[in-house]
DRENKE-784047 format. One record per residue: residue in one letter; z, x, y of N, C-alpha, C, O in turn. Coordinates in steps of 0.2 Angstrom, whole numbers, padded with zeros to 4 digits, always signed. Example, Ala and Ser with C-alpha at 12.3 -4.5 7.8 and 13.67 -1.06 7.14 Angstrom:
<rs>
A+0039+0066-0028+0039+0062-0022+0039+0066-0016+0042+0071-0017;S+0035+0064-0011+0036+0068-0005+0039+0064+0000+0040+0067+0006;
</rs>
This chain:
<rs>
X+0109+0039-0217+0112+0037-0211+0108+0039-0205+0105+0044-0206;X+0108+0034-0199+0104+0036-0194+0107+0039-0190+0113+0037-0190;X+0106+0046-0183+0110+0049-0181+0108+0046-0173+0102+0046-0172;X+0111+0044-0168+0108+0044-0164+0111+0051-0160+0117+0053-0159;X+0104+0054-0156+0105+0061-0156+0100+0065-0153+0096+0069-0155;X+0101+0061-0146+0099+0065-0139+0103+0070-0136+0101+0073-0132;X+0112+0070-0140+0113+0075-0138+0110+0083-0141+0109+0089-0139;X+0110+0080-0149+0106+0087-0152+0102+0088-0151+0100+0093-0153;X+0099+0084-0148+0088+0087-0146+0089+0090-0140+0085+0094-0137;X+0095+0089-0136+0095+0090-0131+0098+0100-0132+0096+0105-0129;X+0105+0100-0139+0105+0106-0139+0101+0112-0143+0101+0118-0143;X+0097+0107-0146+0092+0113-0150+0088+0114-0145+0086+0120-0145;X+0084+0110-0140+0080+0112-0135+0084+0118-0130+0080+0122-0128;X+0090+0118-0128+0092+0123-0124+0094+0129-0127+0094+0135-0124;X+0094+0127-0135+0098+0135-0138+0089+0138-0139+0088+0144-0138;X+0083+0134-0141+0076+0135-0141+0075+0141-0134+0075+0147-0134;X+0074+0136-0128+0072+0139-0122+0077+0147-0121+0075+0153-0119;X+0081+0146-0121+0086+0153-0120+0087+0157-0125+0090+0163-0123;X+0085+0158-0132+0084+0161-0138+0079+0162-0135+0081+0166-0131;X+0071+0161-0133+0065+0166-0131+0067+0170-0127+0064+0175-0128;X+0071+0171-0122+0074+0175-0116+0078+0179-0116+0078+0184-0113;X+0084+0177-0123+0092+0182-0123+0091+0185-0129+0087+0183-0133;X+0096+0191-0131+0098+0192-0138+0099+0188-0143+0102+0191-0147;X+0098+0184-0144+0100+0179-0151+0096+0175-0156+0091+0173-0154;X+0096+0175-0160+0092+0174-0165+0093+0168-0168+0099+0167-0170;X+0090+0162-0167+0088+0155-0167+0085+0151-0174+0080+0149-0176;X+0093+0149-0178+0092+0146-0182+0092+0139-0184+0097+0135-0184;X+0085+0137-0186+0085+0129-0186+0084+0124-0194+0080+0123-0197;X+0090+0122-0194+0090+0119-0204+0089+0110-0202+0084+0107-0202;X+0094+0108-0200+0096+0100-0201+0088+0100-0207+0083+0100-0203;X+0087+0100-0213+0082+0099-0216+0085+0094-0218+0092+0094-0218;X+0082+0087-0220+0080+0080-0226+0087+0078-0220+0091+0077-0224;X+0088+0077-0216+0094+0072-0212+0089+0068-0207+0084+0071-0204;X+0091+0061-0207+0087+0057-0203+0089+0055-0196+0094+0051-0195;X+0084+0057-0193+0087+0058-0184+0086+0054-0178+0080+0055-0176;X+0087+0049-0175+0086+0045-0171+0086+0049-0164+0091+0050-0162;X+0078+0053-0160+0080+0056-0156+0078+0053-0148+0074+0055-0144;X+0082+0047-0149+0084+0043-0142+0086+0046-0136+0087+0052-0137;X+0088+0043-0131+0092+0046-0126+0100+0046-0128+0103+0041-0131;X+0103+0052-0125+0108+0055-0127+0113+0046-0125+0112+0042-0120;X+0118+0045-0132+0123+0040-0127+0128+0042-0123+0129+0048-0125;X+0133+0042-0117+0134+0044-0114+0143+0043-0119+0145+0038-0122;X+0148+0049-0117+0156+0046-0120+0155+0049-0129+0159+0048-0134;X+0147+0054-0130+0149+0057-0138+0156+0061-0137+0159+0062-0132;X+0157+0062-0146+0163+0068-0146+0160+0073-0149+0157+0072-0155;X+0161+0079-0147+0160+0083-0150+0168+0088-0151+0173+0089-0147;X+0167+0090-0159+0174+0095-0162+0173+0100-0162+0167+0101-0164;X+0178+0106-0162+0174+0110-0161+0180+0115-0165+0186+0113-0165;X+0177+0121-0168+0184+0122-0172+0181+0129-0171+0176+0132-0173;X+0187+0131-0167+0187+0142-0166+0191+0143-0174+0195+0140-0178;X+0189+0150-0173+0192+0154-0178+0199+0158-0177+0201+0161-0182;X+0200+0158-0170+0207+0162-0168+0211+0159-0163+0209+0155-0159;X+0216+0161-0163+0221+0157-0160+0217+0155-0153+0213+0159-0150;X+0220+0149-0150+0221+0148-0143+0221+0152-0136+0218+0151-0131;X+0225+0157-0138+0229+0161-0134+0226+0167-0132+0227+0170-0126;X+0222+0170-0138+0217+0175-0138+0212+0176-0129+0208+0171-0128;X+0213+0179-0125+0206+0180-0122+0201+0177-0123+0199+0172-0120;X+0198+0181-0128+0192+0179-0131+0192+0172-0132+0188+0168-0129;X+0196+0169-0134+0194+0163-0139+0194+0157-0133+0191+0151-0133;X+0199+0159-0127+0198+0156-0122+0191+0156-0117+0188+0151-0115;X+0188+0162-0117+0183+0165-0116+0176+0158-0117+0173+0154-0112;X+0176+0158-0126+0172+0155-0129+0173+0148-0125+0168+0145-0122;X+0179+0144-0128+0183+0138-0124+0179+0137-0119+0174+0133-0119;X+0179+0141-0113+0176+0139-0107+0169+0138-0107+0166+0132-0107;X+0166+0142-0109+0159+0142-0111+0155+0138-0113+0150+0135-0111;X+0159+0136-0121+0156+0128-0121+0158+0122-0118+0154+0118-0119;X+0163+0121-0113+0162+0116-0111+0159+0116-0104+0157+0111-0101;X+0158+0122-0102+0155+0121-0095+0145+0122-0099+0140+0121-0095;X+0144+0123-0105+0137+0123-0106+0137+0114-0109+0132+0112-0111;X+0141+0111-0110+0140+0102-0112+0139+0101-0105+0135+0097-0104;X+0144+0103-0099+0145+0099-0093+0134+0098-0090+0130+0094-0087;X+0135+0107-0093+0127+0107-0090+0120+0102-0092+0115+0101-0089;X+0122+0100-0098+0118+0096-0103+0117+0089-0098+0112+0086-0099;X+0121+0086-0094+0123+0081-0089+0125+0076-0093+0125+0072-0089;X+0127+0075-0098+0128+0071-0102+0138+0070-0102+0141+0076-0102;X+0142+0064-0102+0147+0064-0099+0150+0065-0108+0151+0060-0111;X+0151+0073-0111+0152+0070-0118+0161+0072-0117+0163+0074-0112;X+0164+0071-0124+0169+0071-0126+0171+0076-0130+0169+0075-0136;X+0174+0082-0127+0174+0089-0131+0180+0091-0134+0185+0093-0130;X+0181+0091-0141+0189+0092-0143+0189+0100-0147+0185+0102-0151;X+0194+0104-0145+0194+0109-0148+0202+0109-0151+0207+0106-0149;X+0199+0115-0158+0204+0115-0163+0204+0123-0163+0200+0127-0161;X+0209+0124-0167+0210+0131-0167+0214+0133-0174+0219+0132-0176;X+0207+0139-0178+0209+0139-0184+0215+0145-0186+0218+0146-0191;X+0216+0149-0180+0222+0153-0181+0222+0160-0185+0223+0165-0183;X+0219+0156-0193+0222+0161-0198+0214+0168-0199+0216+0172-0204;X+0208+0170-0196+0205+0172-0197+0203+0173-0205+0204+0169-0210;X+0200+0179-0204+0198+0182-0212+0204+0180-0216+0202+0177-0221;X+0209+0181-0216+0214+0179-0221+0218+0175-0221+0224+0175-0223;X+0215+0168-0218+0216+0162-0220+0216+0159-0229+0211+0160-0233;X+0224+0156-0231+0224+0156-0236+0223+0149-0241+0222+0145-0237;X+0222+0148-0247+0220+0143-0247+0223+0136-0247+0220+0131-0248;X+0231+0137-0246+0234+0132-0245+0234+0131-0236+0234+0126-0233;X+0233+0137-0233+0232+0137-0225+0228+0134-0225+0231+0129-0222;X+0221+0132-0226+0216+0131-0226+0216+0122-0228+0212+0118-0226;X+0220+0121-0233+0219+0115-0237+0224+0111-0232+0224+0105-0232;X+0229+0114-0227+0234+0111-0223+0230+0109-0217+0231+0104-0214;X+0225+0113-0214+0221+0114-0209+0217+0107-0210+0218+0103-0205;X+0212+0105-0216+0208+0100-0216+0211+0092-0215+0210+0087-0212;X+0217+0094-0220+0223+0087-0220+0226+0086-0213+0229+0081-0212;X+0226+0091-0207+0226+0089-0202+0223+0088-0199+0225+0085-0194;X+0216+0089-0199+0210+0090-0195+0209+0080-0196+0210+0077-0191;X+0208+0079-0201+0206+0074-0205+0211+0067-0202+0208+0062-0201;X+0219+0068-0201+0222+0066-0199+0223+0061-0194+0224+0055-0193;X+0221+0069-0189+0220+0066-0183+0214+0064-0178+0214+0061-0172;X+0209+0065-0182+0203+0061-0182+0200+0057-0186+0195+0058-0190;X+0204+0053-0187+0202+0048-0194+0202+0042-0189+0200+0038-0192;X+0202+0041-0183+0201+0035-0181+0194+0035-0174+0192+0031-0170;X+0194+0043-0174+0187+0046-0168+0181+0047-0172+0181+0050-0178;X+0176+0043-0169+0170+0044-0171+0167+0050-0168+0165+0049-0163;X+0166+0054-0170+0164+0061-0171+0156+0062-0170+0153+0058-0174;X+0154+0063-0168+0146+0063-0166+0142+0071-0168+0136+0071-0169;X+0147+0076-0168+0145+0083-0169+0151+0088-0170+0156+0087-0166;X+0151+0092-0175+0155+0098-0175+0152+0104-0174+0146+0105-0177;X+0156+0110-0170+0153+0114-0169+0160+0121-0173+0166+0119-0174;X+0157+0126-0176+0161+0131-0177+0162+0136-0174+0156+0138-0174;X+0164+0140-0172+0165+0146-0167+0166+0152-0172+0172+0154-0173;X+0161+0156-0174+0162+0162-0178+0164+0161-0186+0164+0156-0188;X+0165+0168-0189+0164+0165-0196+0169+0162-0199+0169+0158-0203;X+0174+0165-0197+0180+0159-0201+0179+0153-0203+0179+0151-0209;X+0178+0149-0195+0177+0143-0196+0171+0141-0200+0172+0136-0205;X+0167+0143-0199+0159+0146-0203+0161+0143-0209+0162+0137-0211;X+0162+0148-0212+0166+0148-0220+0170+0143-0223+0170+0141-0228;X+0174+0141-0216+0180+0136-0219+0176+0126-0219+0178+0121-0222;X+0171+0127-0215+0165+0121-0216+0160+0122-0223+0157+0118-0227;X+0159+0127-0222+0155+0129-0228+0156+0127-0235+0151+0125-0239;X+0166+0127-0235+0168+0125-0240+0170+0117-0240+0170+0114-0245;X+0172+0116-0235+0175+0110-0235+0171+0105-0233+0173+0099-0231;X+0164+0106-0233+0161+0101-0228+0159+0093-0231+0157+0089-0227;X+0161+0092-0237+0158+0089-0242+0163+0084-0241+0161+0078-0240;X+0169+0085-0240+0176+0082-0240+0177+0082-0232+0182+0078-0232;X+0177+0083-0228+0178+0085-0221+0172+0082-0215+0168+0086-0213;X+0170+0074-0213+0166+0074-0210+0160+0073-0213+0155+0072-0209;X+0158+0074-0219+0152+0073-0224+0145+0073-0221+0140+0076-0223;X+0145+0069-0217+0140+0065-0216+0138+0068-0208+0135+0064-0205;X+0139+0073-0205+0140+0076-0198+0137+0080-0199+0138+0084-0203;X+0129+0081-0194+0128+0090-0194+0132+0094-0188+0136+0091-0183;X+0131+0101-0190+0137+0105-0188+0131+0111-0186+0125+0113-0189;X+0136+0114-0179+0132+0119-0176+0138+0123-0174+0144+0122-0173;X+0132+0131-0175+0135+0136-0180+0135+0141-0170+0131+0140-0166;X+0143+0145-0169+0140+0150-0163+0144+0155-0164+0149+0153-0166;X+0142+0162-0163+0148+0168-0163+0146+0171-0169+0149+0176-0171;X+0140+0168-0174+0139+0173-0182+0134+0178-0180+0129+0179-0177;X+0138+0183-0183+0134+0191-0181+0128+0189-0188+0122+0189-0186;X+0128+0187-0196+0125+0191-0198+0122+0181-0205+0126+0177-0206;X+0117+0181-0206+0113+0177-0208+0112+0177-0216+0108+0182-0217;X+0115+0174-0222+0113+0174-0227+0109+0166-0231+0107+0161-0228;X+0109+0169-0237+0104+0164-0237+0107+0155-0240+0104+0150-0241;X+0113+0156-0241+0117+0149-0240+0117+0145-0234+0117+0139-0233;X+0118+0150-0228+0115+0147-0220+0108+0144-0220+0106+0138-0218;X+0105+0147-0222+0099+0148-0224+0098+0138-0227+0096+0133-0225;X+0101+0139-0233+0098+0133-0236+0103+0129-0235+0104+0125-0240;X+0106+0129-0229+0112+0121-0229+0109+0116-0225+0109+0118-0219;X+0105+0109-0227+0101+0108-0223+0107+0104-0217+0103+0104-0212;X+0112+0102-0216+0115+0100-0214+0116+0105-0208+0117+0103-0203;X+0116+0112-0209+0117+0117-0201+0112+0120-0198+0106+0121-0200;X+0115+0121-0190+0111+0125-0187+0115+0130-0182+0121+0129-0182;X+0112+0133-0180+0114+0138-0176+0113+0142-0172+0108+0141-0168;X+0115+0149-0171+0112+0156-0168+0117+0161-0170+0123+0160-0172;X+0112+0167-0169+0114+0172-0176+0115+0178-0169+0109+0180-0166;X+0121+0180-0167+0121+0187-0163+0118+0193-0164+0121+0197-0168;X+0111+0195-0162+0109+0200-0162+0110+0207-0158+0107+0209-0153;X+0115+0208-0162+0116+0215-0159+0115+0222-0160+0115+0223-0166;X+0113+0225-0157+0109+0233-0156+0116+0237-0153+0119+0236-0147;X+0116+0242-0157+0121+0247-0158+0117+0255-0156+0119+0260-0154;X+0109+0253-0158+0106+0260-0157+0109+0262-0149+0114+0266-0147;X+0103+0258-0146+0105+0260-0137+0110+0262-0135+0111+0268-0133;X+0114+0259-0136+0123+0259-0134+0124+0270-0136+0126+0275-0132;X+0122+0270-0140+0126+0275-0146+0122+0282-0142+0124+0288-0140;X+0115+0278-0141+0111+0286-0139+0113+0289-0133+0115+0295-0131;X+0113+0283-0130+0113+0283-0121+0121+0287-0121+0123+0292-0118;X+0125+0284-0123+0132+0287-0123+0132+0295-0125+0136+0299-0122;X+0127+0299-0130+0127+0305-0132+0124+0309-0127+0125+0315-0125;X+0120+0305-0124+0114+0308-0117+0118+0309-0112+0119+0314-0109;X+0122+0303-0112+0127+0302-0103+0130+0310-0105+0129+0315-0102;X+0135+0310-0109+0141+0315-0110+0137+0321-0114+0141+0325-0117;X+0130+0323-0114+0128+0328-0117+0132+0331-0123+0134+0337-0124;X+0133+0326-0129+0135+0326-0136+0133+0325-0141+0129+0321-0140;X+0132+0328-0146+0127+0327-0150+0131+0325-0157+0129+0326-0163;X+0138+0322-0156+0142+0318-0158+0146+0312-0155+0150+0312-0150;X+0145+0305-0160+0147+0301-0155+0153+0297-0161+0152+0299-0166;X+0158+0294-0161+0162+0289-0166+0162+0282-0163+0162+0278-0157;X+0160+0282-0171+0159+0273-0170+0165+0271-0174+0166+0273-0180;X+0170+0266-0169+0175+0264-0174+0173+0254-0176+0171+0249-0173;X+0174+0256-0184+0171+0250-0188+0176+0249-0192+0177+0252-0197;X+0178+0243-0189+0183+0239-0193+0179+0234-0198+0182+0232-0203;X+0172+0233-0196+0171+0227-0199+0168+0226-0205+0162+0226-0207;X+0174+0226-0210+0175+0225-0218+0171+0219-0220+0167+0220-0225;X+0171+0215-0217+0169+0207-0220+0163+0208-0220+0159+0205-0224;X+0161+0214-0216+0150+0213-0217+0150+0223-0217+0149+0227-0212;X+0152+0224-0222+0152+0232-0222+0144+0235-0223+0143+0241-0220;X+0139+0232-0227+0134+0233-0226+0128+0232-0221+0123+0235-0221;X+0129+0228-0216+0127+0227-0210+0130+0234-0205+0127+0237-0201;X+0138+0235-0206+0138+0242-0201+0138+0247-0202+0140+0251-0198;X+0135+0249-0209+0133+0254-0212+0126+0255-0209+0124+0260-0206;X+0122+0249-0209+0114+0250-0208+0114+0250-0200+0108+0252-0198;X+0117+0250-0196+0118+0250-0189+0119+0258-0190+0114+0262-0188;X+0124+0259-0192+0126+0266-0191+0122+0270-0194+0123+0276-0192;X+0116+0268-0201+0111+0273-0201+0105+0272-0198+0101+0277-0198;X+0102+0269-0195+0097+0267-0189+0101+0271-0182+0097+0272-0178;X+0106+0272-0182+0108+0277-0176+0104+0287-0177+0102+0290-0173;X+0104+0287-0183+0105+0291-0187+0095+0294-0186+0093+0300-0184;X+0091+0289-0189+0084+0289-0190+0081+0288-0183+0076+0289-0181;X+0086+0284-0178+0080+0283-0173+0081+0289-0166+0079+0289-0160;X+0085+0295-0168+0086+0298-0165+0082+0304-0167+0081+0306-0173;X+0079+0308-0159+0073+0313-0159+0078+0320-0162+0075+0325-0164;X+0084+0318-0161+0089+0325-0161+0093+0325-0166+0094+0319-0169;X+0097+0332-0168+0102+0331-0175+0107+0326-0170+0108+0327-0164;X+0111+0322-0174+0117+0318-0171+0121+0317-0176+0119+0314-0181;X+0128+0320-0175+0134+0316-0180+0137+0309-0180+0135+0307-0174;X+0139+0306-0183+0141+0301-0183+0146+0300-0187+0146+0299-0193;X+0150+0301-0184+0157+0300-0186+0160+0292-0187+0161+0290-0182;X+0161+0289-0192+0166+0283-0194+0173+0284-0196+0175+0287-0200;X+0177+0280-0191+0184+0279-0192+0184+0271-0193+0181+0268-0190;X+0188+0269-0198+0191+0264-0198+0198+0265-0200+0201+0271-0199;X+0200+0257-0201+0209+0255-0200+0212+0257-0195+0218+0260-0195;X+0209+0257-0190+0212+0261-0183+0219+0256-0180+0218+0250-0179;X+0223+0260-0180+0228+0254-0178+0230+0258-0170+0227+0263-0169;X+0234+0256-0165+0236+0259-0158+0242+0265-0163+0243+0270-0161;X+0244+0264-0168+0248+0271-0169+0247+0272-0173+0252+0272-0177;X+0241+0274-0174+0236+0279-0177+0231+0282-0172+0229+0288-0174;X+0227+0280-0167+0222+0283-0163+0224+0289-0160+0219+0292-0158;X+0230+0291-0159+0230+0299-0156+0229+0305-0163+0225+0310-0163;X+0233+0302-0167+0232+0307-0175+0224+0306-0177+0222+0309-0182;X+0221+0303-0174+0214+0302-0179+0209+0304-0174+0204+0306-0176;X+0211+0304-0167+0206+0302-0163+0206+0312-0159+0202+0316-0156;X+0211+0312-0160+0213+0319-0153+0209+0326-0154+0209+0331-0150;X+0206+0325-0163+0202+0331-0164+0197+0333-0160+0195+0338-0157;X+0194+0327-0161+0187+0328-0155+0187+0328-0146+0191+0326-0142;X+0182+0331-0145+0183+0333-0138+0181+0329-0134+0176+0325-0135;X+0185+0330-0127+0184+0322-0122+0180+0321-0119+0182+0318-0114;X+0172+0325-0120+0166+0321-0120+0164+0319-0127+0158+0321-0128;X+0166+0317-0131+0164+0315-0137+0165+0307-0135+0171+0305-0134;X+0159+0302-0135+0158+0297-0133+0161+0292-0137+0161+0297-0141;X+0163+0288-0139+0167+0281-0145+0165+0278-0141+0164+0278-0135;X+0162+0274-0148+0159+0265-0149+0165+0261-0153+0169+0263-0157;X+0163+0254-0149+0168+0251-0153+0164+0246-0156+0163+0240-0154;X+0161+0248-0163+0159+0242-0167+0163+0237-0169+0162+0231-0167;X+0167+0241-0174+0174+0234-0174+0181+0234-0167+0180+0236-0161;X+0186+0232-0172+0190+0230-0167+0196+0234-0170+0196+0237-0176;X+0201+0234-0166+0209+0239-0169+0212+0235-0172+0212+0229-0170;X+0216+0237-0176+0220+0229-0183+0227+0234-0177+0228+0239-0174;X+0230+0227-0177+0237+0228-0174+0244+0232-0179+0249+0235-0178;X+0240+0230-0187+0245+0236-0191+0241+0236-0196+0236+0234-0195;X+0243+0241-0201+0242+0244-0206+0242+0239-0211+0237+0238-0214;X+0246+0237-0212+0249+0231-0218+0246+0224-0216+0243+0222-0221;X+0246+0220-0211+0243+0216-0213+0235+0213-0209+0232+0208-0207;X+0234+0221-0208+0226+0217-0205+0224+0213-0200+0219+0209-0200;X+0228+0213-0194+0226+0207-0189+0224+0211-0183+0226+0216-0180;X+0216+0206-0182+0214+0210-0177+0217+0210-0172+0221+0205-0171;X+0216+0216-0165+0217+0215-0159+0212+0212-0156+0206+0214-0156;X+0213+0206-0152+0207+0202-0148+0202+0208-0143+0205+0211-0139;X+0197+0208-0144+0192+0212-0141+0194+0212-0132+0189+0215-0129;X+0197+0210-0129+0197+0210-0122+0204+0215-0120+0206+0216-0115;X+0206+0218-0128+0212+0222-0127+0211+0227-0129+0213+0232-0125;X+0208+0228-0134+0210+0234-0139+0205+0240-0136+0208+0245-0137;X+0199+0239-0132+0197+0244-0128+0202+0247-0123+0200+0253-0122;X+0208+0245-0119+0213+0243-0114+0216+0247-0118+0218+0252-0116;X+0219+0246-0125+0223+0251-0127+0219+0256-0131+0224+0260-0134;X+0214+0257-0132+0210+0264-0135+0212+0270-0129+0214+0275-0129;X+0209+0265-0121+0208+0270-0117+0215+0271-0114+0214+0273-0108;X+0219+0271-0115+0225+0272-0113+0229+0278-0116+0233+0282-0114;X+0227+0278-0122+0228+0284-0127+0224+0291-0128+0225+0296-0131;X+0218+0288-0124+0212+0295-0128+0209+0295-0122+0209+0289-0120;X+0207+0299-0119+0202+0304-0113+0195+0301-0114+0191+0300-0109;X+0192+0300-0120+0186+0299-0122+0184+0297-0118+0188+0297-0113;X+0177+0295-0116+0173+0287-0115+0174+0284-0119+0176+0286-0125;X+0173+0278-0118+0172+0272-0122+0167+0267-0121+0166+0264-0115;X+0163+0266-0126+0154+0260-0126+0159+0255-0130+0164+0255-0134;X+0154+0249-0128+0155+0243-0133+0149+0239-0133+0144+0241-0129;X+0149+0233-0136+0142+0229-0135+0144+0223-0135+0139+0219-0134;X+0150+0221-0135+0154+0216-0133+0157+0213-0127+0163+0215-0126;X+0154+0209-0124+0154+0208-0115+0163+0206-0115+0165+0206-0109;X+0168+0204-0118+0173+0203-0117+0177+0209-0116+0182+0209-0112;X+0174+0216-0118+0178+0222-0116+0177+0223-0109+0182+0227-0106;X+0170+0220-0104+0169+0224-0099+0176+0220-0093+0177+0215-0092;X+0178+0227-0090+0181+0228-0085+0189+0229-0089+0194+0227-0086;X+0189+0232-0096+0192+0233-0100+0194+0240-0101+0198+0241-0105;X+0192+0245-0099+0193+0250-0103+0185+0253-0106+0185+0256-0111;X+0182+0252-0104+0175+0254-0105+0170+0256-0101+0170+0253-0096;X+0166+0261-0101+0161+0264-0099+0154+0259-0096+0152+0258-0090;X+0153+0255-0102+0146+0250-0103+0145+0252-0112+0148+0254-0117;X+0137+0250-0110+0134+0251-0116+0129+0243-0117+0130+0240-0112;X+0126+0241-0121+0119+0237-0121+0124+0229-0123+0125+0227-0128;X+0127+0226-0119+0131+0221-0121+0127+0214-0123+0121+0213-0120;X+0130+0210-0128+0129+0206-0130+0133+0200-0127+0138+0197-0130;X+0129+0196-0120+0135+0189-0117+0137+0184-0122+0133+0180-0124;X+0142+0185-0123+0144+0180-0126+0143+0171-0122+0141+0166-0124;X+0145+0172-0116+0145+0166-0112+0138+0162-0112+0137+0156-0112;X+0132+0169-0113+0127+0166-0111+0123+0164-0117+0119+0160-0116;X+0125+0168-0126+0124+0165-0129+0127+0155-0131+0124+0152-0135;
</rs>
């Protein structure tokens, strides 16, 4: 099939030019697909499918950002978002109910591109893509970590969040004259990515430093876990706080700083631009808006 797809030359050229400039790492596959790269038509649709609810801050956050980075493109397109709700533990009838709706109610829109917002969604095209829009390349935004099924799907492309945890960590032990700092790391789905963060804290440091790891941190639990150390002892927030114990849902990153600091004396760093003006210090941020 022929694509006409001066909107996509027009997005790989903008995510190209601002990947040389910003934190992010610039992944380009559409391999063996045949591309017609004409002048954009004017009235495309673009779908777009977040990974967390609506309501989320953040997700609203992202929401604005793509539409006001298509407005930027000059191009009059047609921007649909969807919201996949169920995160990491999206089940598989959730999941199979989500497509049969998807499918639904765009079964008579011609679709010109899909985009995914972080991994869920990630995941849930990855699996479904065969059956869901078949014939559609899909671009990928919000993925912290790159394997080699991204890698070889010639159908995707994307950008891959490059975040640096070192900076944030030291600068925090310098500012408060500590030579301990906690990093709270929720994030189970890629536990080997924050293991290697939190050992490169370790190696790139001139001086001894502890490094303390807390997970499953919920808001009533953070006094009992957190109140041993003393309130210059700096916390990063690598992952995010689960609202319970039992069933694992994150708190949205523009909150859960907001409720750390409300509880604990600490400082608090992050590297996630959704916390700033949250309950945070600073630290080496990663824009979400501007990736």
């Amino acid at each position: 099939m022929i694509y006409s797809n001066g909107l996509l030359q027009e997005i790989v050229t903008t995510f190209y030019r601002y990947a040389l400039r910003s934190g992010v790492i610039f992944v380009y596959s559409f391999l063996g697909l045949n591309f017609n790269l004409g002048k954009a038509d004017a009235g495309e649709n673009i779908l777009v499918i977040h990974s967390y609810n609506e309501e989320l801050p953040a997700t609203q956050e992202l929401q604005l950002a793509i539409d006001q980075g298509f407005m930027e493109l000059g191009s009059e397109n047609n921007i649909y978002h969807e919201f996949l709700n169920g995160g990491y533990d999206l089940e598989a009838q959730q999941e199979q109910k989500f497509i049969e709706y998807i499918s639904r109610k765009y079964r008579r829109s011609s679709i010109d591109l899909l985009m995914v917002v972080e991994e869920p969604s990630l995941g849930l095209i990855l699996r479904q893509h065969r059956r869901f829009f078949a014939e559609l390349p899909v671009v990928f935004v919000g993925i912290e970590t790159v394997n080699q099924e991204i890698l070889d799907t010639p159908w995707l492309t994307g950008i891959i969040e490059d975040h640096s945890l070192i900076e944030t960590a030291l600068e925090a032990t310098r500012q408060n004259w500590s030579n301990t700092v906690v990093v709270i790391d929720n994030q189970q789905e890629d536990e080997e990515k924050s293991l290697n963060q939190i050992r490169s804290i370790e190696s790139n440091s001139e001086q001894f430093l502890q490094i303390d790891t807390v997970n499953n941190l919920t808001p009533e639990t953070v006094e009992e876990r957190l109140s041993k150390y003393p309130q210059t002892v700096p916390i990063v927030m690598l992952g995010q706080l689960y609202q319970t114990q039992s069933h694992k849902e994150l708190i949205d990153p523009s909150l859960d700083a907001q409720i750390l600091s409300n509880l604990v004396p600490n400082p608090i760093y992050t590297d996630n631009s959704a916390r700033l003006g949250n309950g945070v210090v600073g630290g080496k941020i990663f824009d979400t808006n501007y990736q």
